[in-house]
NUDREN-352042 format. One record per residue (C-alpha): residue number from 1; residue in three letters; x, y, z. Coordinates in Angstrom, 2 decimals. Example, Ala and Ser with C-alpha at 12.3 -4.5 7.8 and 13.67 -1.06 7.14 Angstrom:
- 1	Ala	12.30	-4.50	7.80 $
- 2	Ser	13.67	-1.06	7.14 $
# end
This chain:
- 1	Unk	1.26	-6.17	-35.94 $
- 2	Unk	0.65	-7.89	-38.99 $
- 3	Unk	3.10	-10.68	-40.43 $
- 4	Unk	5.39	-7.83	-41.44 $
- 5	Unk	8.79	-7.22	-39.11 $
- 6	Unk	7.77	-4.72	-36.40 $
- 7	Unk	9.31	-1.00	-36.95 $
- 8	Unk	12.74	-0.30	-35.25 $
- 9	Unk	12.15	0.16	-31.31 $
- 10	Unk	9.01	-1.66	-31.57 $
- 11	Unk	7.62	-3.99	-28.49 $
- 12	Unk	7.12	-7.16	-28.99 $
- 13	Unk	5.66	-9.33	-26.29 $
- 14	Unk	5.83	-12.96	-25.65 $
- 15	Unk	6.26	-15.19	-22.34 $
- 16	Unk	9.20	-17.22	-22.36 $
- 17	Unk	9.39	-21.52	-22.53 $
- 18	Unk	7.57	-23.56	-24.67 $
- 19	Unk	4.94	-21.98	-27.04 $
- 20	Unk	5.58	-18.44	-26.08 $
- 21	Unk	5.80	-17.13	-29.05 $
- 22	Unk	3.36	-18.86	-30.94 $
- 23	Unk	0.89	-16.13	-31.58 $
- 24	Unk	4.01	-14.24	-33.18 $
- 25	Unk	3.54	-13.94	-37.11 $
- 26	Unk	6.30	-16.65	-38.46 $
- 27	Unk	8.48	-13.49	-39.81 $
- 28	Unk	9.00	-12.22	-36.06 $
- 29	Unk	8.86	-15.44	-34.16 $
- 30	Unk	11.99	-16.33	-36.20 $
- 31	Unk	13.67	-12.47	-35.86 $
- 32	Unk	13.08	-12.93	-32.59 $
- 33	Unk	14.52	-16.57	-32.48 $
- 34	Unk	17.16	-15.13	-34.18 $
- 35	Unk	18.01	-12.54	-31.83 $
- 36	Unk	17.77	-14.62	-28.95 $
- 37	Unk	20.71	-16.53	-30.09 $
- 38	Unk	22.80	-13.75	-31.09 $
- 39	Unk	22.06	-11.78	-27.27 $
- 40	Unk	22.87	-15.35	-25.91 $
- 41	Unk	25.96	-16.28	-27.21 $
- 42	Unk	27.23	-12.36	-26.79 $
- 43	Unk	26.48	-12.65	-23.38 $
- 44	Unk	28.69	-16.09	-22.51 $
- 45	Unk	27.97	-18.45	-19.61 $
- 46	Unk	25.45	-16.98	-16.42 $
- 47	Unk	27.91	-16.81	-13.66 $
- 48	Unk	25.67	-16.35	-11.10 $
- 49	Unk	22.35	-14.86	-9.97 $
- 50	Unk	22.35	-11.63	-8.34 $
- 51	Unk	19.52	-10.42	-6.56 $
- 52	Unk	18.39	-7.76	-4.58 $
- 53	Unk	14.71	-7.75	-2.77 $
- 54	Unk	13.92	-4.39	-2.03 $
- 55	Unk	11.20	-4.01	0.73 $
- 56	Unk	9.73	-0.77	2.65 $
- 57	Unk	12.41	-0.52	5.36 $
- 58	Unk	15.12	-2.87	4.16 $
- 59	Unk	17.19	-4.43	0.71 $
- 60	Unk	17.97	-7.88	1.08 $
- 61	Unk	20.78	-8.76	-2.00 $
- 62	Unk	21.18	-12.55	-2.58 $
- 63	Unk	23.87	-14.68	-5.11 $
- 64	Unk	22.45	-17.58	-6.11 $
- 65	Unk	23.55	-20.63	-7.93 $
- 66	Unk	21.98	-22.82	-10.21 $
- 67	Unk	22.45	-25.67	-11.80 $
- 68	Unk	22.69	-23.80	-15.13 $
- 69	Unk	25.37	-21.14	-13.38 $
- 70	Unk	29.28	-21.49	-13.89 $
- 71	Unk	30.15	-20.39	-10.32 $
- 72	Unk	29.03	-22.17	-7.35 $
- 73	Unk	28.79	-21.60	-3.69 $
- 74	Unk	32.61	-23.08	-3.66 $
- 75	Unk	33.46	-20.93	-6.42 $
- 76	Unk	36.35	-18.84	-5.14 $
- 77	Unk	35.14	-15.51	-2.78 $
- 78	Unk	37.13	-12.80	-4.96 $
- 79	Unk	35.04	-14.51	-8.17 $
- 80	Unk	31.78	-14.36	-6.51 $
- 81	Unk	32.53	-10.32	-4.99 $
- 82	Unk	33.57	-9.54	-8.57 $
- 83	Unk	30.40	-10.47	-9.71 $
- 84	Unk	28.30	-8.64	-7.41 $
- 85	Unk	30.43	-5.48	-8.25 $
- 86	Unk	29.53	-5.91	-11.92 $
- 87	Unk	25.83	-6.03	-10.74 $
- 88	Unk	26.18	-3.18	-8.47 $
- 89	Unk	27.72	-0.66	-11.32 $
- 90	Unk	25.38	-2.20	-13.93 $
- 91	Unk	22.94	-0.71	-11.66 $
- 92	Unk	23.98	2.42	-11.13 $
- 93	Unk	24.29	3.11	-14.73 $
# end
């Protein structure tokens, strides 16, 4: 990779938390910083945590809340289902 910016459509691979992208060339690891905050505040608050385990013979979905999440488990019902409807299409796109 060199300490040049990677090509257009280029992979670049780091782990997330601290020190995960140390072994990027400074150039990147600050792109990439960079990026991360743009994709972050274009996204807004996580609502919520949808989830969906898929086994052999059954798929198990799941909503979870954090502490980190805007809705809650007392978050109102319609709020919730519209959020699991936005996870649904987003994955049949």
């Amino acid at each position: 990779m060199g300490t040049s910016d990677p090509r257009p459509g280029q992979w670049i691979s780091y782990r997330s938390g601290p020190g995960g992208k140390d072994h990027l060339p400074p150039a990147v690891r600050t792109r990439v910083e960079k990026d991360e905050a743009v994709r972050t505040e274009q996204r807004g608050r996580l609502l919520c945590e949808v989830r969906v385990l898929i086994y052999e013979h059954e798929a198990v979905p799941q909503v979870s809340f954090t502490d980190d999440t805007a809705l809650d488990a007392e978050s109102d019902p319609r709020d919730i289902a519209a959020v699991v409807a936005r996870a649904r299409d987003s994955l049949a796109d």
